[in-house]
gemmi code that builds the backbone of each chain (N, CA, C; Angstrom):
import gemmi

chains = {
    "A": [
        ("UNK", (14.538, -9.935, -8.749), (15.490, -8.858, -9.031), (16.813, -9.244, -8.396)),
        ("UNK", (17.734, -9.432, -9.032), (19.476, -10.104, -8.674), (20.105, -8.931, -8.281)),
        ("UNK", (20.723, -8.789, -6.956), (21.560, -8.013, -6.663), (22.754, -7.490, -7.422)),
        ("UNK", (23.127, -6.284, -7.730), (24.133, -6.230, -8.652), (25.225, -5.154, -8.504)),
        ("UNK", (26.356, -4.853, -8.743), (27.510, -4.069, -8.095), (27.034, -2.810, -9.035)),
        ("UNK", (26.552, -2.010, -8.765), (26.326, -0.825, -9.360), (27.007, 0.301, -8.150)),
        ("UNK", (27.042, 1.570, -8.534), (27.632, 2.592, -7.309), (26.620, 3.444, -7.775)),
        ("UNK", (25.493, 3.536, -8.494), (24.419, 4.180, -8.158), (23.404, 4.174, -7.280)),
        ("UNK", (23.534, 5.375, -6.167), (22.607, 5.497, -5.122), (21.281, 6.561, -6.156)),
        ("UNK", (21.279, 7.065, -6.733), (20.478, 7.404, -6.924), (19.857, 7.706, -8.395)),
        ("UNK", (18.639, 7.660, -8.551), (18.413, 6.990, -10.280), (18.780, 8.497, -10.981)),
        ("UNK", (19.112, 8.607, -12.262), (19.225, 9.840, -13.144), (17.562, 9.969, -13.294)),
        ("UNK", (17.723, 11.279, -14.262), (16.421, 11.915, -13.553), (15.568, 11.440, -14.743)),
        ("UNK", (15.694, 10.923, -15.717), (15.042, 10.697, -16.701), (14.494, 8.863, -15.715)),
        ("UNK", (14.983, 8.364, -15.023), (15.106, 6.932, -14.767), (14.436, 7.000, -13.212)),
        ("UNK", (13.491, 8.405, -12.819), (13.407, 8.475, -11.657), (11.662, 8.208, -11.984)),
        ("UNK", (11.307, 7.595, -11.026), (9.753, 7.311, -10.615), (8.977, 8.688, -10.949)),
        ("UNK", (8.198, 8.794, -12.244), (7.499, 9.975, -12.205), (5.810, 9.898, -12.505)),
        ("UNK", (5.380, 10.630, -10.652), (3.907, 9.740, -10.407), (2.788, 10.508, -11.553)),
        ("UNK", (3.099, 11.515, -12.408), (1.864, 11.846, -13.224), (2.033, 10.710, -14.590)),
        ("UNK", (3.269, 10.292, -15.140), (3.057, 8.958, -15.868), (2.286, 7.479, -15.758)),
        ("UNK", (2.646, 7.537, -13.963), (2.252, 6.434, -13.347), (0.787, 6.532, -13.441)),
        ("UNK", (0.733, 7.673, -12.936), (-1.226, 8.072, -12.666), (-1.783, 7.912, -14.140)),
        ("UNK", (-1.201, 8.539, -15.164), (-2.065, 8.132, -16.456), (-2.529, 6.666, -16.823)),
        ("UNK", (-1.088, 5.703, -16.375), (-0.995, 4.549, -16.447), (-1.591, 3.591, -15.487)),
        ("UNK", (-2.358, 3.984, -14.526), (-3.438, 3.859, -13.593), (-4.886, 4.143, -14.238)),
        ("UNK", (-5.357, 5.371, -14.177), (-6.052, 5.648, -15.105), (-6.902, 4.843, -16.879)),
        ("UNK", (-6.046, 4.450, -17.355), (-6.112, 4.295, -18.561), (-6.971, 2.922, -18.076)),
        ("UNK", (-6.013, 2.084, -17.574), (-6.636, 0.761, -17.171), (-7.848, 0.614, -16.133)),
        ("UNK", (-7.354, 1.781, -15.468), (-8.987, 1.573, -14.345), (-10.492, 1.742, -15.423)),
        ("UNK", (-10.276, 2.922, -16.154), (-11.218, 3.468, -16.948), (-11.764, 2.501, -17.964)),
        ("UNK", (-10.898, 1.769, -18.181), (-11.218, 0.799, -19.088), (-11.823, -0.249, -18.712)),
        ("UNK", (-11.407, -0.570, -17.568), (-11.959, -1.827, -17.253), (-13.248, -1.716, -16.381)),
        ("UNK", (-13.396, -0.522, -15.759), (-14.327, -0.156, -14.571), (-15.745, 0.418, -14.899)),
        ("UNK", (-15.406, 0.917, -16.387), (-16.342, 1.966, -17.111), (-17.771, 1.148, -16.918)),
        ("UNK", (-19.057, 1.392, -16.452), (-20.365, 0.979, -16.567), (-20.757, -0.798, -16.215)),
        ("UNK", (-19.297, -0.509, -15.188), (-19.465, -2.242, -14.266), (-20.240, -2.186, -13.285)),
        ("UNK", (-21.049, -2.719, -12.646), (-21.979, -2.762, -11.457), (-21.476, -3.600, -10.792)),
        ("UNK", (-21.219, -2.919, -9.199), (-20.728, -4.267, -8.359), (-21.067, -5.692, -8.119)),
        ("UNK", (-20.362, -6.278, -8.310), (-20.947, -7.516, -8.202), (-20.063, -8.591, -7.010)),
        ("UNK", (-20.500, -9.108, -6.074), (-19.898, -9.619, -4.812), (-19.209, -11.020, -5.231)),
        ("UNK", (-19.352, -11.571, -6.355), (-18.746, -12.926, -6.874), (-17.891, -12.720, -7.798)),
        ("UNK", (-18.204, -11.364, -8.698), (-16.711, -11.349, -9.167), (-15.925, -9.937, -9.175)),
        ("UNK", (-16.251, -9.210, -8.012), (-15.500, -8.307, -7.531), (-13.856, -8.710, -6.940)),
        ("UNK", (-13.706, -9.888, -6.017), (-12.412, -10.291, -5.853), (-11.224, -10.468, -6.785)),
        ("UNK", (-11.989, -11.242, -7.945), (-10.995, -11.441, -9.316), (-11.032, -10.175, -9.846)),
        ("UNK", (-11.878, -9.523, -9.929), (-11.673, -7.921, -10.572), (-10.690, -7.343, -10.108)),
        ("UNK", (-10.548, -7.274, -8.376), (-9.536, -6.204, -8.219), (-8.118, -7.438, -7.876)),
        ("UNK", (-8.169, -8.297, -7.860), (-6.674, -8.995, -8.415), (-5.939, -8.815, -9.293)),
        ("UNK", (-7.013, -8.965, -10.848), (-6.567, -8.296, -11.991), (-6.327, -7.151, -12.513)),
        ("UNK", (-7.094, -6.602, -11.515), (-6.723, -4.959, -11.784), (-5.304, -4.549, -11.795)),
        ("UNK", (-5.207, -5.325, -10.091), (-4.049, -4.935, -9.673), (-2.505, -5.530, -10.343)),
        ("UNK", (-2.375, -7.024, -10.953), (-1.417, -7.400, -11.688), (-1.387, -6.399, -12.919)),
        ("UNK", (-2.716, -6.197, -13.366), (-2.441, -5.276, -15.136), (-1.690, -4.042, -14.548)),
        ("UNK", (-1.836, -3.663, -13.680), (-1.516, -2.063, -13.404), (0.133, -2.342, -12.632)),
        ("UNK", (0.593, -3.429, -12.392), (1.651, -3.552, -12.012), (2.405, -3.830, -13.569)),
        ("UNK", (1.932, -4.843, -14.033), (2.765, -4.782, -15.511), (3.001, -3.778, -16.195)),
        ("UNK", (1.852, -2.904, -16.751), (1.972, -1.903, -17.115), (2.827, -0.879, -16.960)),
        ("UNK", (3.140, -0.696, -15.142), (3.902, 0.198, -14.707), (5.373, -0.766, -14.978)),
        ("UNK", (5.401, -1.562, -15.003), (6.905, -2.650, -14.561), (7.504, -2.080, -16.038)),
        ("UNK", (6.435, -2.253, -17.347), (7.321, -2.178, -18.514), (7.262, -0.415, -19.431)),
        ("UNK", (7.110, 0.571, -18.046), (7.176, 1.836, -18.255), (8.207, 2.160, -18.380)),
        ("UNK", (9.081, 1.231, -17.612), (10.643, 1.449, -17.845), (11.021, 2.064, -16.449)),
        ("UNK", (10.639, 1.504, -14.984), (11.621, 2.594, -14.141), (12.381, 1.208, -13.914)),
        ("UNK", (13.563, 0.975, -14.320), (14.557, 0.176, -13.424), (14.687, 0.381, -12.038)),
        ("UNK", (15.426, -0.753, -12.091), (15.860, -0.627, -10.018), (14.340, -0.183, -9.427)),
        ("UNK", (13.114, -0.256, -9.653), (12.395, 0.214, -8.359), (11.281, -1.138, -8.672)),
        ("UNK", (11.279, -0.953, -6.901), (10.280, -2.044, -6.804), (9.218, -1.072, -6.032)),
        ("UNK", (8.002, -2.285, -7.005), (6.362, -1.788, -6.923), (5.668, -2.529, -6.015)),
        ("UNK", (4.767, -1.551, -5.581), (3.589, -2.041, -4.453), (2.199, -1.509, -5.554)),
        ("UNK", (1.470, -2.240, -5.636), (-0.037, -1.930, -6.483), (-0.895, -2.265, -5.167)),
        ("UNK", (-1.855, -1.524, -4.594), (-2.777, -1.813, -4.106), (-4.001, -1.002, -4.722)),
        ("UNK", (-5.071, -1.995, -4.996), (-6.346, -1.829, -5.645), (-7.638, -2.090, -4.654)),
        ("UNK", (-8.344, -1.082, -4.135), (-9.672, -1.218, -3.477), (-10.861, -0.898, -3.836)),
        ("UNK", (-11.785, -1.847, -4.121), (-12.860, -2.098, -4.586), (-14.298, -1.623, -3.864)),
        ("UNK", (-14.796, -1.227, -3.642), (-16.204, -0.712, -2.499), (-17.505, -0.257, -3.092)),
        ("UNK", (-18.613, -1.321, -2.780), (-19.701, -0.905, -3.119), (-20.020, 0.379, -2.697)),
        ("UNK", (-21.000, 1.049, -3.321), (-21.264, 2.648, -3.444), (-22.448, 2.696, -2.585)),
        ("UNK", (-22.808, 2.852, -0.929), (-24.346, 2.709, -1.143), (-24.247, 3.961, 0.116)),
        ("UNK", (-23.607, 5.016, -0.256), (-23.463, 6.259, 0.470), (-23.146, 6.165, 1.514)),
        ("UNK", (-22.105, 5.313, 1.843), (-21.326, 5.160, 3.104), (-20.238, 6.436, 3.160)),
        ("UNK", (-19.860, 6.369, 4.693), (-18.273, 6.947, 4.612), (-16.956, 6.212, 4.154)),
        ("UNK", (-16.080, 6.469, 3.329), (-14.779, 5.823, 3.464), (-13.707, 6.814, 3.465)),
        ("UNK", (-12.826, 6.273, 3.907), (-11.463, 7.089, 4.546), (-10.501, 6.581, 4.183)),
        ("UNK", (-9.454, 7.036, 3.210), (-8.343, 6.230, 3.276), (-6.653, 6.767, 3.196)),
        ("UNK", (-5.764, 6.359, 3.854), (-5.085, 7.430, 4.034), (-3.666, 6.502, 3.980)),
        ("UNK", (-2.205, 6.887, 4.093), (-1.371, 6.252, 3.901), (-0.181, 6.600, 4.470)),
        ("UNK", (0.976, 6.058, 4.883), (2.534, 7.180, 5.397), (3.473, 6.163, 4.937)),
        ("UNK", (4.712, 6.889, 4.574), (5.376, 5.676, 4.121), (6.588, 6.665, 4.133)),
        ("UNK", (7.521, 5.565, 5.156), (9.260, 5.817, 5.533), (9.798, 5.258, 4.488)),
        ("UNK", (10.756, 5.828, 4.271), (11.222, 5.886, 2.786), (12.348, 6.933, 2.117)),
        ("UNK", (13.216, 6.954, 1.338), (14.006, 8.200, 0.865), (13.218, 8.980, -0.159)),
        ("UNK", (12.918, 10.508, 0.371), (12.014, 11.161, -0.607), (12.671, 11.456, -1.862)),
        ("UNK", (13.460, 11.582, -1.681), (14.253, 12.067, -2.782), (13.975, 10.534, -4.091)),
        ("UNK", (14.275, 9.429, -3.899), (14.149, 8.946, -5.106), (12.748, 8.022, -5.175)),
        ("UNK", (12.436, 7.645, -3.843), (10.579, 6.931, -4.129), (9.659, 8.390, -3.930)),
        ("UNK", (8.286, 7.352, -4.686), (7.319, 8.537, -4.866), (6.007, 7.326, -5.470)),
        ("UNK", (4.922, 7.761, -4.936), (3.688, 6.871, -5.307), (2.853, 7.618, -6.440)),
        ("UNK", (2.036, 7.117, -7.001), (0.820, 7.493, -7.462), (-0.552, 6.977, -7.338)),
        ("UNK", (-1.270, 7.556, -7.057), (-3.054, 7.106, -6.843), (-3.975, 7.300, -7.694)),
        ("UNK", (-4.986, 6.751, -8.189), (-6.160, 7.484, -8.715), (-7.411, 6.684, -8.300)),
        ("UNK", (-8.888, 7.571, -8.079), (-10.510, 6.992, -7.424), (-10.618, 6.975, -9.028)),
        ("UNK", (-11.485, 6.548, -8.942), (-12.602, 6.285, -10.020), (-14.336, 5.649, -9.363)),
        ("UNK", (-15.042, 6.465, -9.543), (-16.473, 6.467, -8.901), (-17.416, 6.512, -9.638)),
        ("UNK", (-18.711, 5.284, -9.790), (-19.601, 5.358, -10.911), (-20.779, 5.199, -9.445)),
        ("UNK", (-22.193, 5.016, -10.224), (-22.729, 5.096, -8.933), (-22.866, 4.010, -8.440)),
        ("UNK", (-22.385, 2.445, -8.759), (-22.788, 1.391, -8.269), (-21.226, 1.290, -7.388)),
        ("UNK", (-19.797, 1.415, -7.319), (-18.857, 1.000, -7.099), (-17.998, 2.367, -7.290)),
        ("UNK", (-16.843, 2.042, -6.215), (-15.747, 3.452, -6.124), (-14.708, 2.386, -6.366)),
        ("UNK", (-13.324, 3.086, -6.742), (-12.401, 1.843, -6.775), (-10.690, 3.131, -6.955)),
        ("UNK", (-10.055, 2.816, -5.552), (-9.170, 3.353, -5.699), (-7.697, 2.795, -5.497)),
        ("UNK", (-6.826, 3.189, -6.109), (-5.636, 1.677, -7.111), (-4.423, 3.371, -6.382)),
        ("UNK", (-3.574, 2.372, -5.989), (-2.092, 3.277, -5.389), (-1.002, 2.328, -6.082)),
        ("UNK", (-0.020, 3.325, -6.374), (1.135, 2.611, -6.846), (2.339, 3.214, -6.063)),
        ("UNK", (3.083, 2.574, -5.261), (4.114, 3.000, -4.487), (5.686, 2.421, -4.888)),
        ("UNK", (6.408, 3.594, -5.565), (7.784, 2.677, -6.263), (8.594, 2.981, -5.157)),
        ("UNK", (9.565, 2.250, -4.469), (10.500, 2.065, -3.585), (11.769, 1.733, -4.726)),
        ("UNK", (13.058, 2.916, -4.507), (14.061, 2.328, -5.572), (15.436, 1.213, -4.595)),
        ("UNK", (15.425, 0.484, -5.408), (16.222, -0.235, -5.226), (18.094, -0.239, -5.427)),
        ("UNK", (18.839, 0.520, -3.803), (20.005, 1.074, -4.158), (21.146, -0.268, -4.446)),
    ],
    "B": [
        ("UNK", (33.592, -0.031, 4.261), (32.746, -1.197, 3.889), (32.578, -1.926, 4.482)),
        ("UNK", (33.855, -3.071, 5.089), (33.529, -3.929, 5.502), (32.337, -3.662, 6.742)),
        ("UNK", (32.481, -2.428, 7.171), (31.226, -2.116, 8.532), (30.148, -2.788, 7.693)),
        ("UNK", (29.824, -1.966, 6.765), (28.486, -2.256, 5.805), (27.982, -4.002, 5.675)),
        ("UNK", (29.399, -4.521, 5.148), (28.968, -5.821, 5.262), (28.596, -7.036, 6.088)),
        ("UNK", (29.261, -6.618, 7.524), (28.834, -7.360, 8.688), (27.545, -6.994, 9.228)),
        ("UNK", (27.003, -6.065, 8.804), (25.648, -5.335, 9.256), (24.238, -5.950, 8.719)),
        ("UNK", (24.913, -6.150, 7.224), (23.899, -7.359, 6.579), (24.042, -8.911, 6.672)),
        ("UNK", (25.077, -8.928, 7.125), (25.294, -10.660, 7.170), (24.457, -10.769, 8.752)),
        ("UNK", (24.723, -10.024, 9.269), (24.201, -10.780, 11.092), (22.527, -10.513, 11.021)),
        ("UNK", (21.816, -9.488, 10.869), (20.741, -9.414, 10.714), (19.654, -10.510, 10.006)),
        ("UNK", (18.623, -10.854, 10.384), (17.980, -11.791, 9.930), (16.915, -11.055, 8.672)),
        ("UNK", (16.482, -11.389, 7.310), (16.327, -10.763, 5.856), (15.442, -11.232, 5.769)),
        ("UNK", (14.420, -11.422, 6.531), (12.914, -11.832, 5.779), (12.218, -10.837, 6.777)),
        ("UNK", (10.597, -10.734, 6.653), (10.085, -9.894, 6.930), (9.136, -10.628, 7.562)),
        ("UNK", (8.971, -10.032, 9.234), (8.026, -11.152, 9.922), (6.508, -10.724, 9.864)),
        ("UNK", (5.656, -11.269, 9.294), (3.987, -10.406, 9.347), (3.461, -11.006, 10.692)),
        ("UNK", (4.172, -11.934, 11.425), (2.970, -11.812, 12.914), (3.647, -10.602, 13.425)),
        ("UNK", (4.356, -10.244, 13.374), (4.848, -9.168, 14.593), (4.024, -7.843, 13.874)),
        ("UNK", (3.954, -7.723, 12.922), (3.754, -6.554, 12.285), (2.143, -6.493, 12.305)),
        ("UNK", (1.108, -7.847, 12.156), (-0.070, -7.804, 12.263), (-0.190, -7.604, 14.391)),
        ("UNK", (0.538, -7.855, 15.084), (0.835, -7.303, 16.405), (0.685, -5.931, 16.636)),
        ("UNK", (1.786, -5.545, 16.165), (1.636, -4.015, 15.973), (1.020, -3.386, 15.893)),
        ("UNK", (0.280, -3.379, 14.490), (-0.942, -2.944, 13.726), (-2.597, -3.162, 15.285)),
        ("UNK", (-2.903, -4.230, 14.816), (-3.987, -3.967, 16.127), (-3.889, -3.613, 17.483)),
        ("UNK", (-2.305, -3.273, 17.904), (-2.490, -2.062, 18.954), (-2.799, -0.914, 18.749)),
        ("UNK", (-2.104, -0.773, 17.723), (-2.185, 0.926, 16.921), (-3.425, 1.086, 17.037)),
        ("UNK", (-4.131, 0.510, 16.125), (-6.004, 0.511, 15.982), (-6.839, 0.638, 17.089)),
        ("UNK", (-6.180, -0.465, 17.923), (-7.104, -0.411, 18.944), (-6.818, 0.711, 20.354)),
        ("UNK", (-5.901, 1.340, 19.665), (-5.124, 2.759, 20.503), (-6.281, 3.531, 19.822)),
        ("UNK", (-6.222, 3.823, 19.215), (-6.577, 5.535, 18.594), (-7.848, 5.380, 18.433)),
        ("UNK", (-8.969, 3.957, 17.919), (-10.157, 3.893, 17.271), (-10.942, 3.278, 18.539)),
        ("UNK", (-10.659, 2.139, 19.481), (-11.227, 1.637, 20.365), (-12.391, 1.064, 19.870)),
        ("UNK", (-13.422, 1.997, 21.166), (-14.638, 1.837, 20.965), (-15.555, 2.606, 20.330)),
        ("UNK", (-14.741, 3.474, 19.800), (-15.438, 4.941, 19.414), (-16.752, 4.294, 18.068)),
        ("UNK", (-17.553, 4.732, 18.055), (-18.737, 5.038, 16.856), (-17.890, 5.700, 15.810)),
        ("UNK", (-18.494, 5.385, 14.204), (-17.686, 5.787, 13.101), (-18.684, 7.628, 13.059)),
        ("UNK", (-17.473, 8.446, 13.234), (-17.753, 9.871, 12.935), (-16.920, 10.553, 11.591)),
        ("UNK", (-17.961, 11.067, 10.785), (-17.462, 11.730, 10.080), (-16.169, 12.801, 10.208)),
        ("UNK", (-16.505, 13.655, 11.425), (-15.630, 14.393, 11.497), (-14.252, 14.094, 12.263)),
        ("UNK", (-14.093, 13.138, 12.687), (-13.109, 12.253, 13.760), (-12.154, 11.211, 12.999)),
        ("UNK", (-13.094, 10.973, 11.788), (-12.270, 9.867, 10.657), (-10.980, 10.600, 9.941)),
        ("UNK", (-10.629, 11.701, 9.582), (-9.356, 12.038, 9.333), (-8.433, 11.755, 10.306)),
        ("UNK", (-8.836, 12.117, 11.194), (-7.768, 12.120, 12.504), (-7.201, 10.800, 12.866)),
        ("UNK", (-8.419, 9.740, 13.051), (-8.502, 8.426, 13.478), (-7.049, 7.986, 11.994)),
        ("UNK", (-7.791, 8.131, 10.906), (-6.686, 7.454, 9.550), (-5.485, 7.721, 10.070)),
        ("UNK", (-5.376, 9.226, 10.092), (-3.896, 10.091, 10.185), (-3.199, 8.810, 11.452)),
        ("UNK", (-3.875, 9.068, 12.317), (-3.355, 8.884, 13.769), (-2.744, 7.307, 13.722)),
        ("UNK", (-3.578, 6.489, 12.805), (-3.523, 5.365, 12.986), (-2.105, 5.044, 11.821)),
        ("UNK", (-1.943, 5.093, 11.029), (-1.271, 5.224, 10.125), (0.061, 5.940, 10.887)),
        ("UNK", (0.311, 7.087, 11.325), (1.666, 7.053, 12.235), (1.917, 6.157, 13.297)),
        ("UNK", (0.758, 6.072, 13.976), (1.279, 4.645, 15.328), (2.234, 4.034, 14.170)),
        ("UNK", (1.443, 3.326, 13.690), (1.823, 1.862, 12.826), (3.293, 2.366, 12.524)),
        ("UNK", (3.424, 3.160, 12.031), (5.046, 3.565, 10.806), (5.551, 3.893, 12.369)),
        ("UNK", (5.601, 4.505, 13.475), (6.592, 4.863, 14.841), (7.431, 3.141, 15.313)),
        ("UNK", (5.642, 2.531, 15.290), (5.994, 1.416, 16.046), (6.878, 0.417, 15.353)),
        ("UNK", (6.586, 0.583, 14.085), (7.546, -0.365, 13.198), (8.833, -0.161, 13.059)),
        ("UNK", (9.053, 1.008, 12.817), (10.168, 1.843, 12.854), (11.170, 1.438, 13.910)),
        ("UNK", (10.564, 1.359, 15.220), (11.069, 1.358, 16.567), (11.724, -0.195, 16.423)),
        ("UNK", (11.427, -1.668, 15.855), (12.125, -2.528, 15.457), (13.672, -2.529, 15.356)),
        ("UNK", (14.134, -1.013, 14.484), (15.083, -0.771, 13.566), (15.917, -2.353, 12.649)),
        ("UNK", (14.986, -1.986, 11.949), (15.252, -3.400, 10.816), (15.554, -2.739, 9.489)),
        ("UNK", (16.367, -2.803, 8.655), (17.162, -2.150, 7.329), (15.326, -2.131, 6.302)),
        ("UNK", (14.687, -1.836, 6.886), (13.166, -1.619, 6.066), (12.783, 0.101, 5.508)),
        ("UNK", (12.449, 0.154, 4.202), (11.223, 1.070, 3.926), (10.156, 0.600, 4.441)),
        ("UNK", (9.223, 1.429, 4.876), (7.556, 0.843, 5.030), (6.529, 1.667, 4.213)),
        ("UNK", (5.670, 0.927, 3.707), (4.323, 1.599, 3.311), (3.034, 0.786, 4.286)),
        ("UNK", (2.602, 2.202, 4.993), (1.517, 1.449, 5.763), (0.210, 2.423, 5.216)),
        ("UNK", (-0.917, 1.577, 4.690), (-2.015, 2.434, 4.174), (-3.428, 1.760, 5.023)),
        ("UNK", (-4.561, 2.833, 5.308), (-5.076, 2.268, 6.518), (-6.599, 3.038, 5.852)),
        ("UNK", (-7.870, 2.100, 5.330), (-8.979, 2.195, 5.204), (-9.934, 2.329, 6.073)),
        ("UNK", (-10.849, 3.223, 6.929), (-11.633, 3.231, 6.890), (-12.967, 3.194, 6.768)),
        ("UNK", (-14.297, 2.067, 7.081), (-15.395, 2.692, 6.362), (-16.501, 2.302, 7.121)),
        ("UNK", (-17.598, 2.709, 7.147), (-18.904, 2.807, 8.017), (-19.681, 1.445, 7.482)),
        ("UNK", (-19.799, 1.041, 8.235), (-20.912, -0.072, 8.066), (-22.387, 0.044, 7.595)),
        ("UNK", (-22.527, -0.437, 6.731), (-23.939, 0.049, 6.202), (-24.415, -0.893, 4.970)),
        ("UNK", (-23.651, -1.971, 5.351), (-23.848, -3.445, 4.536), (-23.363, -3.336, 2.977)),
        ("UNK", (-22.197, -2.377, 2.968), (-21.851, -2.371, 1.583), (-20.646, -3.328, 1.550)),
        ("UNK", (-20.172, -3.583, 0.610), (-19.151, -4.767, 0.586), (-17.650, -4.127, -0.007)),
        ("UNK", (-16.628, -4.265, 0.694), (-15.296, -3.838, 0.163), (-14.590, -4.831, 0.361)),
        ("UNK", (-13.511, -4.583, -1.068), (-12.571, -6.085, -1.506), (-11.055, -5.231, -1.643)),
        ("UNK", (-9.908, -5.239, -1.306), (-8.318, -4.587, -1.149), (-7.871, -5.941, -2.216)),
        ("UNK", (-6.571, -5.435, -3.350), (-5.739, -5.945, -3.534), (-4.936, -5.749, -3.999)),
        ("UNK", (-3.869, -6.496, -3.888), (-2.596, -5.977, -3.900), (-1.413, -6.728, -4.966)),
        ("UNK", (-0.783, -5.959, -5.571), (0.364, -6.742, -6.427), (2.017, -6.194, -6.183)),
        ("UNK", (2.873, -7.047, -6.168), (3.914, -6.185, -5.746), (5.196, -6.732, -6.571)),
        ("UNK", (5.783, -6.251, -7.151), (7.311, -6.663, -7.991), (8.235, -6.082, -7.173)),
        ("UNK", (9.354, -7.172, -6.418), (10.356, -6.500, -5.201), (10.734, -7.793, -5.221)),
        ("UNK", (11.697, -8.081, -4.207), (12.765, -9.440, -3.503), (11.413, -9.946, -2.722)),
        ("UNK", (11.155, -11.789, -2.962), (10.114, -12.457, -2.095), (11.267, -12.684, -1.448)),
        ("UNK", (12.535, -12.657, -1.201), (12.702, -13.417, -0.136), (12.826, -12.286, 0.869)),
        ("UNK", (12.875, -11.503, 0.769), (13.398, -10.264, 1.500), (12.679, -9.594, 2.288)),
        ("UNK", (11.490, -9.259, 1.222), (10.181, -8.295, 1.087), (9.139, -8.576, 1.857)),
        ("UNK", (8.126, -8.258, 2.048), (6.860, -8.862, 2.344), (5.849, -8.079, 3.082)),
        ("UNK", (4.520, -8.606, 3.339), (3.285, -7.516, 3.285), (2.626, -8.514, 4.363)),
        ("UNK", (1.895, -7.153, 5.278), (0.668, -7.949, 6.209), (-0.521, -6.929, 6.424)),
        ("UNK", (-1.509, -7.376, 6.182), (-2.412, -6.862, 6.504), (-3.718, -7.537, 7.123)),
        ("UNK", (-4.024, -6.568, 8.191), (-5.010, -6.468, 9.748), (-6.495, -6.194, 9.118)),
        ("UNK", (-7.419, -6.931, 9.251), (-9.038, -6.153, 9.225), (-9.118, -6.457, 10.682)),
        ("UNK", (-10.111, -5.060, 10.476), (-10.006, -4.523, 12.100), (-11.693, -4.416, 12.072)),
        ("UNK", (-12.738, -4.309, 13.193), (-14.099, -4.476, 12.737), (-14.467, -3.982, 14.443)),
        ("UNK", (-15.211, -2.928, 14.306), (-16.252, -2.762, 15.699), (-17.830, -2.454, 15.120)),
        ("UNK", (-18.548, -1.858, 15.943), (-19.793, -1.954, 16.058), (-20.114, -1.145, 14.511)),
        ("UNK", (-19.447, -0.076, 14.402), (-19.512, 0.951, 13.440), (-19.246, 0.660, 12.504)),
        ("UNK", (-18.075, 0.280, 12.270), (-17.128, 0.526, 11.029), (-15.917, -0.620, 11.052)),
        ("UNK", (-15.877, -0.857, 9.449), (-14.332, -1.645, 9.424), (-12.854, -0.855, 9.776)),
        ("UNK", (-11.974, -1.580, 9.373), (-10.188, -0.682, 9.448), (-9.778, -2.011, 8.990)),
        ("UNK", (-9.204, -1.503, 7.754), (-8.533, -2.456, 6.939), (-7.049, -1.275, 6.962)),
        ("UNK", (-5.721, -2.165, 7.484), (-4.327, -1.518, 7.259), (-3.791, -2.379, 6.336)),
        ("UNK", (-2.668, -2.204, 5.856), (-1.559, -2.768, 5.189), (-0.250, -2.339, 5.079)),
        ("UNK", (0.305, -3.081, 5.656), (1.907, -2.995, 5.486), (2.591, -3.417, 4.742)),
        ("UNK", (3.269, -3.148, 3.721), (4.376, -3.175, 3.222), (5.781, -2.812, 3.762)),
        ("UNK", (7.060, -4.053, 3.591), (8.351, -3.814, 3.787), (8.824, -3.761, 2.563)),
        ("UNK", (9.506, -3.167, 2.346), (10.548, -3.287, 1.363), (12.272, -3.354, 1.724)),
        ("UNK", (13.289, -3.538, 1.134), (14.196, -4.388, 2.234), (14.838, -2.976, 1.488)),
        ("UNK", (16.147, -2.589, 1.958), (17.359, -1.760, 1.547), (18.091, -2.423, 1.442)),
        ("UNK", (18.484, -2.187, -0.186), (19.607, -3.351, -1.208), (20.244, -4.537, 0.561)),
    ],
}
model = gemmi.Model(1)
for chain_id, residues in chains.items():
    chain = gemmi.Chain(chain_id)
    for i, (resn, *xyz) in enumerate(residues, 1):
        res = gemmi.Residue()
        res.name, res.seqid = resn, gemmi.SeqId(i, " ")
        for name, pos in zip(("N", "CA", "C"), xyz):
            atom = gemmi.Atom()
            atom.name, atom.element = name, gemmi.Element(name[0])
            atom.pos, atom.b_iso = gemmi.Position(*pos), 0.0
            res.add_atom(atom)
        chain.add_residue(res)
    model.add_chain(chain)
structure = gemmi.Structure()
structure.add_model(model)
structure.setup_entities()
C-alpha cells in the first residue's frame, strides 16, 4: 500500500469498515469450507492458512480502501475442553472496527476475526 | 506540519517482535502464573491478560495501533492450530505471537502493530 497525499482523515460512510458485511463474508467461507470436516492433525495447519488468506481476499475485494486487515483463524479439536478467547485493541473507534464468527461441528470449533485498521 | 514531519523521520518504522514477545510473557506470567485452568477464573485471566499486554505496549509510545488477542484452553490432549493473514505496510507493520504452556492449560497471545500513516 503506497503512501499517498490525500487530506482524508476519515473514510465517508459508505467507505467505512462495516463488521455485519465482513461477518457474512466470514461466514460464507467458513461454512463452506468447514461444513462436515473432521479434525484432522496433518491437514489442519494448511486448512487454517487457507482459510485465513480466502477470508482476507474476500474481505480485501469488498471494497474498504485505505484499511488494512488482520485475519486471524483458530482451529481446535472439539473433545469438551474449555476455551477462552478474548481480544483489546488501541485504535481510533471511530473509523476501525473488527468482525468475528465460531463455527462448531462436533469434531472441530473454528473461530476466524477480522480486524480493519484504516489507513490515514 | 513541519512538527509532524520531524516526528516521523527520527523515530525508527519497523516493528520489533522480541520486545513485544518480552512483554507478552510477563503479562502472562503476571496474571496466570501457576494457577490450575478454572472455569470460572478464565474470563478474568483473558480480560486481565489482554490489558497488561495493550498498557505495557502502549507504555513504549511508538506511532502504533495494537491488536492483542489472547487464547486460552485446558489441556486435555486436544490439538489447536492459530492463523493469521494480514494486508498492511511489511515494512512498517508486523505481528508476534507467545505460546504460553503450564501444567493446566495453554495461552496462545498475538500481537498485531499496525503503523499510523
Amino acid at each position: 500500500m503506497e503512501g499517498s497525499d490525500t487530506y482524508l482523515i476519515r473514510p465517508n460512510h459508505q467507505y467505512k469498515f462495516k463488521p455485519a458485511i465482513v461477518k457474512e463474508c466470514i461466514r460464507e467461507i467458513v461454512r463452506e469450507r468447514l461444513s462436515g470436516m473432521r479434525y484432522d492433525p496433518e491437514e489442519v495447519p494448511e486448512l487454517s492458512r487457507s482459510l485465513a488468506d480466502c477470508i482476507k481476499d474476500k474481505v480485501k475485494n469488498a471494497g474498504f480502501d485505505r484499511y488494512k486487515l488482520v485475519v486471524q483463524v483458530v482451529i481446535g479439536e472439539q473433545r469438551g475442553q474449555g476455551v477462552k478467547m478474548s481480544s483489546r485493541c488501541l485504535w481510533d473507534a471511530d473509523t476501525d472496527n473488527y468482525a468475528e464468527d465460531v463455527f462448531i461441528n462436533d469434531s472441530l470449533f473454528c473461530v476466524a476475526a477480522v480486524f480493519g485498521s484504516y489507513y490515514y | 506540519m513541519t512538527a509532524m514531519e520531524e516526528y516521523h523521520s527520527g523515530s525508527e518504522s519497523s516493528f520489533h517482535s522480541e520486545e513485544a514477545d518480552n512483554i507478552v510473557k510477563e503479562c502472562i506470567e503476571g496474571v496466570v502464573g501457576n494457577d490450575d485452568y478454572s472455569q470460572s477464573l478464565v474470563n478474568k485471566w483473558t480480560a486481565g491478560i489482554v490489558e497488561r499486554c495493550l498498557t505495557q505496549l502502549v507504555k513504549q509510545g511508538k506511532p502504533y495501533k495494537y491488536i492483542v488477542t489472547c487464547a486460552v484452553m485446558q489441556k486435555t490432549g486436544a490439538g489447536l492450530h492459530t492463523a493469521n493473514s494480514c494486508y498492511w505496510d511489511t515494512t512498517m507493520d508486523g505481528s508476534s505471537t507467545v505460546r504460553w504452556e503450564n501444567r493446566t492449560m495453554y495461552c496462545v497471545v498475538s500481537v498485531f502493530a499496525v503503523a499510523i500513516a
